[in-house]
The first five atom37 places (N, CA, C, CB, O) and aatype in JSON, in Angstrom:
{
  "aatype": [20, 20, 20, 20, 20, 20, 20, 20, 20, 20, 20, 20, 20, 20, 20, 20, 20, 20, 20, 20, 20, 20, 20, 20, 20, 20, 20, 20, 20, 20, 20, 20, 20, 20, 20, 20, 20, 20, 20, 20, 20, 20, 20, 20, 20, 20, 20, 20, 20, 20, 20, 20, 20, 20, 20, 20, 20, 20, 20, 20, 20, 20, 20, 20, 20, 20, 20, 20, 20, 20, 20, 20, 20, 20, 20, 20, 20, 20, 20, 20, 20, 20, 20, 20, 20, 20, 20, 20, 20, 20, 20],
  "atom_mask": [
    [1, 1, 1, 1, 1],
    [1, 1, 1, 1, 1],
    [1, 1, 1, 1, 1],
    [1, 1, 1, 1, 1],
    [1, 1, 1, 1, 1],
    [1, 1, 1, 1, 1],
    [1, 1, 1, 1, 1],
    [1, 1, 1, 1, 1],
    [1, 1, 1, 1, 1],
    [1, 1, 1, 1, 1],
    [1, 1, 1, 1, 1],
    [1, 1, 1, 1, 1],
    [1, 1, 1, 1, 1],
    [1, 1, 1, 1, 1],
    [1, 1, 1, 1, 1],
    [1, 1, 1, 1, 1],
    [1, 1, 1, 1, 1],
    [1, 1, 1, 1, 1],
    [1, 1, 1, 1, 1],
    [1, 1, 1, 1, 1],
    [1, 1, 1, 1, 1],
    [1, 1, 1, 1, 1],
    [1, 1, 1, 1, 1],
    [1, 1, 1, 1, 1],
    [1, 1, 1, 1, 1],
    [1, 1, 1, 1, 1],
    [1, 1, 1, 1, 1],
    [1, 1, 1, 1, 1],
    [1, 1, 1, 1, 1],
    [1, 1, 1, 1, 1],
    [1, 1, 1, 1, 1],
    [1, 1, 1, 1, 1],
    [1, 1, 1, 1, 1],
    [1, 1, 1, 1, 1],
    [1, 1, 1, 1, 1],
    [1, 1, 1, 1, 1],
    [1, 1, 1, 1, 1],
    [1, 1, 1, 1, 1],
    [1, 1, 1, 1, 1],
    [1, 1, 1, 1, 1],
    [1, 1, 1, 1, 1],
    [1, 1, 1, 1, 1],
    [1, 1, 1, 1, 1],
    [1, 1, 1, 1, 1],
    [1, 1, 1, 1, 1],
    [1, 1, 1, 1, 1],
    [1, 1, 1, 1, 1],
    [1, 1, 1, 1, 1],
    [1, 1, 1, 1, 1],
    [1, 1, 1, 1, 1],
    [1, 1, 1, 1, 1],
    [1, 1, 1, 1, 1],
    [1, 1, 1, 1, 1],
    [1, 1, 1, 1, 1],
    [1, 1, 1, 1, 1],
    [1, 1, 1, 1, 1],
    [1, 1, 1, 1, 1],
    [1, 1, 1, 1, 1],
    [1, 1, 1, 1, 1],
    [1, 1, 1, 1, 1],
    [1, 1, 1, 1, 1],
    [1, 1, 1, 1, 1],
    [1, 1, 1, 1, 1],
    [1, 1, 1, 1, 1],
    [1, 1, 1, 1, 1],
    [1, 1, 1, 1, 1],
    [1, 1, 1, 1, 1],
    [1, 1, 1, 1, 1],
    [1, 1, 1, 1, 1],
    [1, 1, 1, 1, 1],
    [1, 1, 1, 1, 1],
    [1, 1, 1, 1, 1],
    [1, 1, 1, 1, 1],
    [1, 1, 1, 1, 1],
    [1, 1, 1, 1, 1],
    [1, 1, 1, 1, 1],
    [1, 1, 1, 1, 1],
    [1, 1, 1, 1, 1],
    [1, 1, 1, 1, 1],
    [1, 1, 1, 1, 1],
    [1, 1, 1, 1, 1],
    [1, 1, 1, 1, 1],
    [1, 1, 1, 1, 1],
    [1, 1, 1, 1, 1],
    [1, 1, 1, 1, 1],
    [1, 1, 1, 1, 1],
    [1, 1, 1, 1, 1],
    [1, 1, 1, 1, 1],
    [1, 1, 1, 1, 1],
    [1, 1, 1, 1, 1],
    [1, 1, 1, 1, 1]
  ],
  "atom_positions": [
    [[-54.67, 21.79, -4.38], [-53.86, 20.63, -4.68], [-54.19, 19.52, -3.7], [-52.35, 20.98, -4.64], [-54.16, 19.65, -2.47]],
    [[-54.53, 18.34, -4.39], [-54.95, 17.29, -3.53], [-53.78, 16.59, -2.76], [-55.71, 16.29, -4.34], [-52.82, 16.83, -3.49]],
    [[-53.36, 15.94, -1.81], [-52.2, 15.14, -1.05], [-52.28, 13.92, -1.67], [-52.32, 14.96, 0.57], [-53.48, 13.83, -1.92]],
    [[-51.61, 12.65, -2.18], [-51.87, 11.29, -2.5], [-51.91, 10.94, -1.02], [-50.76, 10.47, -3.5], [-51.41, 11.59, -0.1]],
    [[-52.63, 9.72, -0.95], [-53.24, 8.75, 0.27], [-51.48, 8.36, 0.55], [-54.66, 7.04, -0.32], [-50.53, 8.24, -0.22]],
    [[-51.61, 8.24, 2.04], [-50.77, 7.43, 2.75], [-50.68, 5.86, 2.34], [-51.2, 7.58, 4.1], [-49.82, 4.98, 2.39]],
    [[-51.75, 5.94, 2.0], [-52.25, 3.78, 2.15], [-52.48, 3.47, 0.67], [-54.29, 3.16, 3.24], [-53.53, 3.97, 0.27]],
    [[-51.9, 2.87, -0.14], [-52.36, 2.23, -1.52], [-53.61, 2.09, -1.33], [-51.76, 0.89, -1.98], [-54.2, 2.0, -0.25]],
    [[-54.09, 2.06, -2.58], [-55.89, 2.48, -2.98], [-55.7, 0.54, -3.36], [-56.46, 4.22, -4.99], [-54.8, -0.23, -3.69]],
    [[-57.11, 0.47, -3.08], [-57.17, -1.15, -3.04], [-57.44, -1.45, -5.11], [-59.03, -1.84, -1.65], [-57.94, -0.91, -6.1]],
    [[-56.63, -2.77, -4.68], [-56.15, -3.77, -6.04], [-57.81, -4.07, -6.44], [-54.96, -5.6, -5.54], [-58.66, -4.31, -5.58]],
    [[-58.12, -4.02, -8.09], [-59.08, -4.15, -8.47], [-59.25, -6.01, -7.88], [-59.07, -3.59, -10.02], [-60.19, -6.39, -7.18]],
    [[-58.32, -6.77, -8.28], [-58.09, -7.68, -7.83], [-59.14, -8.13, -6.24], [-56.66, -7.47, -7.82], [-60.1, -8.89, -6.12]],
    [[-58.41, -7.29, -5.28], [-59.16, -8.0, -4.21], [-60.9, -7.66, -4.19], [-58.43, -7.52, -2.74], [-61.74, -8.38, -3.66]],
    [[-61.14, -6.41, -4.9], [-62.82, -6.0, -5.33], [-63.13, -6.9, -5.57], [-63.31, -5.13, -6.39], [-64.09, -7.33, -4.92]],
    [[-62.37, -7.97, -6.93], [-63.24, -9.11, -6.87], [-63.65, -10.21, -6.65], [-63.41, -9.27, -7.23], [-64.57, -10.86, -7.14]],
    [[-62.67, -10.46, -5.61], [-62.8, -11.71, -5.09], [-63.82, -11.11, -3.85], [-61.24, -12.53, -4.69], [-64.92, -11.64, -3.69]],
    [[-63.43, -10.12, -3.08], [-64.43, -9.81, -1.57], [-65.6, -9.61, -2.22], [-64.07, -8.35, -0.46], [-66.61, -10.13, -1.75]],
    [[-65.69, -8.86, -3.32], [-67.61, -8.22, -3.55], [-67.74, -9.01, -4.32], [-68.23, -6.58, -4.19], [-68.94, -9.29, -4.22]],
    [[-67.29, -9.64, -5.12], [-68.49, -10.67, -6.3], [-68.36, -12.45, -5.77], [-67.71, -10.56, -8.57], [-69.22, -13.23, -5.36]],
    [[-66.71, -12.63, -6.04], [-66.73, -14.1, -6.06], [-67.05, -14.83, -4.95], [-65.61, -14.57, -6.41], [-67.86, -15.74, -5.11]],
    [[-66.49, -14.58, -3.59], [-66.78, -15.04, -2.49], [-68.33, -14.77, -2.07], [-65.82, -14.51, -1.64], [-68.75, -15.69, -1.35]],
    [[-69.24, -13.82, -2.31], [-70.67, -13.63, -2.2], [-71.52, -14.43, -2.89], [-71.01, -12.45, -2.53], [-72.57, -14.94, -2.49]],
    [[-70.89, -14.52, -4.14], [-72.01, -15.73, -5.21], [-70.94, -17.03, -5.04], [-72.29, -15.16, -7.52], [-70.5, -17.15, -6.18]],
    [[-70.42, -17.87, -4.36], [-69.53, -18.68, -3.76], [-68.94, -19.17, -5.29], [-70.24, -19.88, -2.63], [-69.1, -20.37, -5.5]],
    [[-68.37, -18.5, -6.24], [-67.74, -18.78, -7.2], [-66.51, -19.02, -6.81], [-67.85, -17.97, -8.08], [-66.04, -18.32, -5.91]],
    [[-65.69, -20.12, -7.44], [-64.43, -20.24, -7.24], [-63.71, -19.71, -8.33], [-64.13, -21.48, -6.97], [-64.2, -19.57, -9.45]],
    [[-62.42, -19.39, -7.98], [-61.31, -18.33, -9.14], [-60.98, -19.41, -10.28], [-59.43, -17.65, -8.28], [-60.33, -18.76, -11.1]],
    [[-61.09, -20.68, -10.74], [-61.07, -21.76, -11.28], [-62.53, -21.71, -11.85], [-60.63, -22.87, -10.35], [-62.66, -22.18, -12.98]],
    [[-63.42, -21.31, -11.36], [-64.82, -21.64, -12.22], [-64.83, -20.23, -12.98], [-66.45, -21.98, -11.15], [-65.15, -20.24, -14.16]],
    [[-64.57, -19.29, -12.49], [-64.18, -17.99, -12.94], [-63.56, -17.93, -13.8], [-63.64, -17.31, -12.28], [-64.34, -17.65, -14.72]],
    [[-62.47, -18.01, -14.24], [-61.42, -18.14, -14.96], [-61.93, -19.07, -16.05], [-60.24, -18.58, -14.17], [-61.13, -19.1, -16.98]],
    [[-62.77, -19.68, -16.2], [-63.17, -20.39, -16.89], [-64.25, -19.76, -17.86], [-63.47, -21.33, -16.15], [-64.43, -19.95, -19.07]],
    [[-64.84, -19.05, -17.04], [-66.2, -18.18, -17.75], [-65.59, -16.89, -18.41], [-67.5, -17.59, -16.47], [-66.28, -16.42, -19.32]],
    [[-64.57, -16.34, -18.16], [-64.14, -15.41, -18.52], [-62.92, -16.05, -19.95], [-63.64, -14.64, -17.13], [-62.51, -15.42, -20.93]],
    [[-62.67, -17.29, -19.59], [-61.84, -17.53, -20.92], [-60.24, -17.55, -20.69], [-62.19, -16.3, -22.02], [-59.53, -18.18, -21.48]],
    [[-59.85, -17.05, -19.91], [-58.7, -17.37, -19.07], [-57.87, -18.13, -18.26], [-58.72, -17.02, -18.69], [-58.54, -18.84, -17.52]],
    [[-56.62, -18.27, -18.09], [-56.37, -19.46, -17.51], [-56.45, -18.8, -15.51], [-54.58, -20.17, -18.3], [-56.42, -17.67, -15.03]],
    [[-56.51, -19.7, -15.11], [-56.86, -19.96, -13.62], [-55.56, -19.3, -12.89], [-57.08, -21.75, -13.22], [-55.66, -18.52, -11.94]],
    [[-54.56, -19.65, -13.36], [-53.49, -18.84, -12.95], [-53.47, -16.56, -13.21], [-52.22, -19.78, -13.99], [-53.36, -15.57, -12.49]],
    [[-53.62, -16.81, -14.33], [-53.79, -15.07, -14.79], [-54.37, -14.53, -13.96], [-54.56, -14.62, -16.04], [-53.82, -13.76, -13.18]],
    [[-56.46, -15.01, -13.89], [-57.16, -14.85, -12.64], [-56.56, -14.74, -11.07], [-57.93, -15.89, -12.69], [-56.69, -13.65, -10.52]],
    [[-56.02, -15.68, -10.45], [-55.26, -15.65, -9.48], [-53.99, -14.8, -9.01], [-55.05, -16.6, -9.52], [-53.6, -14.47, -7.89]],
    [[-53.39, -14.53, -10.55], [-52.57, -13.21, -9.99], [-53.22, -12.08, -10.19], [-51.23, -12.95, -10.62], [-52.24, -11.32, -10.18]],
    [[-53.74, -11.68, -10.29], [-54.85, -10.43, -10.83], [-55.5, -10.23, -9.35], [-56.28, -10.98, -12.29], [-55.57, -9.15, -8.76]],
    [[-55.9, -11.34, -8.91], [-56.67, -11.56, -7.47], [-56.18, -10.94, -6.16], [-56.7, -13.03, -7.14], [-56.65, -10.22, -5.28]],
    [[-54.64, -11.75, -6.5], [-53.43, -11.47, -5.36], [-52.74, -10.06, -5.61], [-52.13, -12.71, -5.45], [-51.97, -9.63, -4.76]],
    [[-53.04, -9.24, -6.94], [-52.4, -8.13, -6.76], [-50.99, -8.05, -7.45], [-52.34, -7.96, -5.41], [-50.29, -7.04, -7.51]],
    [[-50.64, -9.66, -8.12], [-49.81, -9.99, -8.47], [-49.15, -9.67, -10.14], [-50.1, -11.02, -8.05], [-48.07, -9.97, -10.63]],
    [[-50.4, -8.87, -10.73], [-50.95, -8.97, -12.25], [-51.74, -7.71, -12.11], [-51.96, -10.45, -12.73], [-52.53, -7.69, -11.17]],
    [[-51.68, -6.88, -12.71], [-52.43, -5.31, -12.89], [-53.9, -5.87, -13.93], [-51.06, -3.82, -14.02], [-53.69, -6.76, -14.75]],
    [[-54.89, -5.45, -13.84], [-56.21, -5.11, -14.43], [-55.84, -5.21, -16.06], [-56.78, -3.47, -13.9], [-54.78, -4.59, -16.05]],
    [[-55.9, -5.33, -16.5], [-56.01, -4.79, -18.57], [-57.16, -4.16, -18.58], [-56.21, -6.21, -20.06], [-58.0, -4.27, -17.68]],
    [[-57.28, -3.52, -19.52], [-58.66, -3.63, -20.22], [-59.18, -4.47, -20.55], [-58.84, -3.18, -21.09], [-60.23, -4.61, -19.92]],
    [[-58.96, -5.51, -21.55], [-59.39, -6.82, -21.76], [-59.68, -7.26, -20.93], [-58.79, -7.56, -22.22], [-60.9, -7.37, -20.77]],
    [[-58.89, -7.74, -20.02], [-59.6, -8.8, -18.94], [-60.94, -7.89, -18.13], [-58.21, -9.4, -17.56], [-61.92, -8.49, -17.69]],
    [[-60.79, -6.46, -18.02], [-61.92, -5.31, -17.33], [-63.09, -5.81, -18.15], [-61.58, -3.38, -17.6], [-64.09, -6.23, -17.58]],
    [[-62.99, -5.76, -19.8], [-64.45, -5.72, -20.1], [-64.43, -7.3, -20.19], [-65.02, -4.77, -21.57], [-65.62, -7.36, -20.47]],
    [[-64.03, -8.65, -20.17], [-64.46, -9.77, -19.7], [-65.22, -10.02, -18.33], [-63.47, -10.39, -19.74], [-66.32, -10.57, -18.32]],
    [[-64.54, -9.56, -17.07], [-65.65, -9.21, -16.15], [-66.47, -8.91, -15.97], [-65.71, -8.86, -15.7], [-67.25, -9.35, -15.13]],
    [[-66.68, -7.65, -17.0], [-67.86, -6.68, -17.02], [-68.85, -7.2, -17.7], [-67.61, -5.4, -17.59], [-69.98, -6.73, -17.54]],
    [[-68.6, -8.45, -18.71], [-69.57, -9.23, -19.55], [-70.19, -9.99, -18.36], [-68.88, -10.23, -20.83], [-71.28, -9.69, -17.88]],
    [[-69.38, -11.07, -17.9], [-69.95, -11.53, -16.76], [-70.81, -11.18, -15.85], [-69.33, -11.7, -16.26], [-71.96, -11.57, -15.67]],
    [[-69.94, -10.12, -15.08], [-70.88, -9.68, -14.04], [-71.83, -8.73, -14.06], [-70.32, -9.36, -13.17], [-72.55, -8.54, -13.07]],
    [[-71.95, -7.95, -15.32], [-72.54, -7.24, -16.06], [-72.23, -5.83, -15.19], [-74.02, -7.77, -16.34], [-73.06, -5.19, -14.54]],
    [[-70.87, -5.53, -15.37], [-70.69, -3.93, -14.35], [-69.89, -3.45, -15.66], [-69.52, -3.89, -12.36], [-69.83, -3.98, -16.77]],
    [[-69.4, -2.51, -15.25], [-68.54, -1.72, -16.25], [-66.98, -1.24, -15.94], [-69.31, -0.45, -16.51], [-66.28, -0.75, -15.06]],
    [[-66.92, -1.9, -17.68], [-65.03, -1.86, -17.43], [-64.46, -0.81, -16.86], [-64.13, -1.86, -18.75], [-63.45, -0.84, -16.16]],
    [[-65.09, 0.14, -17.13], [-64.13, 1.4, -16.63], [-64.14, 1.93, -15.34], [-64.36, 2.56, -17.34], [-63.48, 2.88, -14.92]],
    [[-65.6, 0.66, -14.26], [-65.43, 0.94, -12.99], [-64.18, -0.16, -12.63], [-66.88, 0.81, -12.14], [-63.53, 0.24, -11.66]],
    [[-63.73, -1.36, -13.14], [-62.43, -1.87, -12.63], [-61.49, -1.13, -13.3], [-62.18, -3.36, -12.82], [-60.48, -1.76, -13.0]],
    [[-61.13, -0.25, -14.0], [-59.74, 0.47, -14.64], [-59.71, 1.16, -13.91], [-59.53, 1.12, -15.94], [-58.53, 1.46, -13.7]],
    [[-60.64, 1.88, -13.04], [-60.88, 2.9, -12.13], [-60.04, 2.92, -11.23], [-61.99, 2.89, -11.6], [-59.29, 3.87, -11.0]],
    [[-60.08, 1.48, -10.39], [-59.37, 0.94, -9.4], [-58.06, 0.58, -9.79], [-59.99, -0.09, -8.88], [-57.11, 0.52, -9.01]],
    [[-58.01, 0.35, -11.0], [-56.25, 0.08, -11.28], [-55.34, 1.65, -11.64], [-56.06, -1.16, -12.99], [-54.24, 1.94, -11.16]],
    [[-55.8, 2.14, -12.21], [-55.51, 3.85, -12.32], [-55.54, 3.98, -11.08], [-56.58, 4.94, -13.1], [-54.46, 3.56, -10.65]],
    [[-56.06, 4.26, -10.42], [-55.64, 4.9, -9.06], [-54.28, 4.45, -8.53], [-56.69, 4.56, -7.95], [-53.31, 5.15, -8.26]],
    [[-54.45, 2.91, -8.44], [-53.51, 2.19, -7.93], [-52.31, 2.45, -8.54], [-53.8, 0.95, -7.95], [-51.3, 2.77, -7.92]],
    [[-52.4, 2.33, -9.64], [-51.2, 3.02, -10.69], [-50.27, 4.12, -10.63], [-51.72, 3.43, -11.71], [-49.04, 4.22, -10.71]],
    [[-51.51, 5.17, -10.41], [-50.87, 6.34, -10.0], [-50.15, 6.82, -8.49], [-51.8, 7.14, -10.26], [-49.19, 7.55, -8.25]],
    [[-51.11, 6.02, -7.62], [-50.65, 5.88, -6.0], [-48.91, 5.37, -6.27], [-51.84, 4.37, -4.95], [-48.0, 6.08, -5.83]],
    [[-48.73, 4.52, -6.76], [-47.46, 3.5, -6.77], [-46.63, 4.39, -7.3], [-47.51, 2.05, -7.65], [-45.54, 4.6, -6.77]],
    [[-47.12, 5.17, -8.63], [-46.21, 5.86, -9.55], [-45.3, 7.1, -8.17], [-47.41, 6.81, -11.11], [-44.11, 7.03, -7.88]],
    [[-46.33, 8.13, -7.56], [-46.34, 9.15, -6.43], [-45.57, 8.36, -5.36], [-47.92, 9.63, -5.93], [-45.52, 9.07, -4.36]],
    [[-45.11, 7.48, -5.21], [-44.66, 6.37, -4.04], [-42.95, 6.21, -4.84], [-45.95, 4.46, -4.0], [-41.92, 6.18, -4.15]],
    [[-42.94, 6.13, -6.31], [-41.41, 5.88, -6.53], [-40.83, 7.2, -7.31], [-41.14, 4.41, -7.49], [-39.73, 7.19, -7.86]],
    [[-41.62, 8.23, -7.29], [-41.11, 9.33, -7.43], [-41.08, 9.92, -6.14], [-41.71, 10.02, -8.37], [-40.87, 11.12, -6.29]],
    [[-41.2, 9.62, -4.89], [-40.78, 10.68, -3.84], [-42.14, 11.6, -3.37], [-39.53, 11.73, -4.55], [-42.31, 12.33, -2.39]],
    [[-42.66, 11.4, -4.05], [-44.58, 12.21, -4.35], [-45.66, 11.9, -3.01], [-45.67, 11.14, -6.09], [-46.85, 12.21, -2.97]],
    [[-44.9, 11.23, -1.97], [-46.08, 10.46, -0.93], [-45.94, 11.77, -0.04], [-45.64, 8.61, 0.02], [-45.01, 12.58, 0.0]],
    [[-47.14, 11.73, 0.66], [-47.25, 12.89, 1.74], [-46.74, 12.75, 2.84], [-48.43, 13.24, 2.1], [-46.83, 13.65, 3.68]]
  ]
}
């Protein structure tokens, strides 16, 4: 039986602002734009503020050409970390 992490598993959100957008100096406004979205949605998604979809996963994944189910990856976890956190479930 595995223990859940002490520490929330990181927000797909901040993945993409530290590894893609800030590296290719894209702004969350030029982003949000390519993806079809408004600038706000993007920005809470960013901040952690807004959970992953699918939809918006495989819009990224068009873009940046990665795969949706490596950002669902990161929100499932996160999901489940949070879920183990309000059931009493933390180690």
């Amino acid at each position: 039986m595995r223990l859940p992490k002490s520490r929330a598993p990181v927000h797909p959100g901040e993945i993409l602002q530290e590894e893609f957008l800030d590296p290719l100096g894209i702004s969350q406004r030029e982003f949000a734009a390519q993806l079809g979205i408004s600038s706000q949605r993007l920005n809470e998604i960013i901040h952690g503020k807004r959970s992953m979809t699918a939809d918006t996963a495989v819009l990224i994944s068009q873009v940046l050409e990665t795969d949706p189910s490596w950002w669902m990856g990161f929100q499932v976890a996160l999901d489940v970390w949070e879920s183990q956190q309000r059931l009493g479930l933390h180690g």
